[in-house]
N, C-alpha and C positions, 0 to 999 in steps of 0.2 A: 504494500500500500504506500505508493509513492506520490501521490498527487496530494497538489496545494490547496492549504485550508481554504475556504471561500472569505469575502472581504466581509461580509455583514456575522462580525462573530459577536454574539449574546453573552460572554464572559469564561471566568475558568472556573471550577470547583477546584480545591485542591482535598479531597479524598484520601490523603494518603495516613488517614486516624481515622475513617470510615469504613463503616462494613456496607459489605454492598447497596443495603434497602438506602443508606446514607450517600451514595453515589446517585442512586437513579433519582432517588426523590429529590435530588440537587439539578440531574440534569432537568427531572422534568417539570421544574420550577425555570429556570431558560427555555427550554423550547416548547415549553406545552404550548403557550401561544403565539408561538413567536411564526411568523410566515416560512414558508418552504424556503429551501436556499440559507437559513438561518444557521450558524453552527456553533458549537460549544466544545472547549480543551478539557477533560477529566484528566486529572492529578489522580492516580492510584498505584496504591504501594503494593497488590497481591495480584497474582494471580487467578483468583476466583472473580476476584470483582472485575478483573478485564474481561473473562467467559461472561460473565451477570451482563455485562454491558453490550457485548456482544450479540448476546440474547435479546435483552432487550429491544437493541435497534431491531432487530429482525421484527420480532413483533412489531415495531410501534412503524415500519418502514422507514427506518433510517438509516444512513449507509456510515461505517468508520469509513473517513477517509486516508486517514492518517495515524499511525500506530509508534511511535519510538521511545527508545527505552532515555533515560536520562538518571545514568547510577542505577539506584533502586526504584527509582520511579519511573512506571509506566507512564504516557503522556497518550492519548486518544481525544482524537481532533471525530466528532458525531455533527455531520451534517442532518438536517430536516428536511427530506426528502418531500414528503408530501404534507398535508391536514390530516393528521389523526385523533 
């Protein structure tokens, strides 16, 4: 996943002292309303909460576009694909 964040970014969560339910309900506090196109940076420290979030977009149709590590932090750039 090499492609660039989109310009209209909604903020960063940094997550990396959250458990998953503490990631999603951050991201979907930024994009629950926010227009398609919109996108938001997840800070998270584990493993599971990057599969959680993963998942998540699936359901909600939203695409990671951007995945890199930075140390122990995970960095996931969630574009808003459509109105869910």
């Amino acid at each position: 996943m090499s492609e660039s964040p989109p310009h209209n970014l909604a903020g960063t969560i940094d997550a990396t002292s959250r458990n998953c339910k503490g990631v999603i309900a951050g991201l979907e506090a930024l994009l629950g309303d926010a227009p398609p196109g919109t996108s938001a940076v997840a800070l998270i420290g584990d493993v599971l909460s990057r599969h959680d979030v993963h998942t998540w977009c699936d359901r909600k149709g939203y695409r990671v576009t951007l995945e890199e590590r930075r140390g122990k932090v995970i960095a996931l750039t969630i574009v808003k694909s459509r109105d869910s």
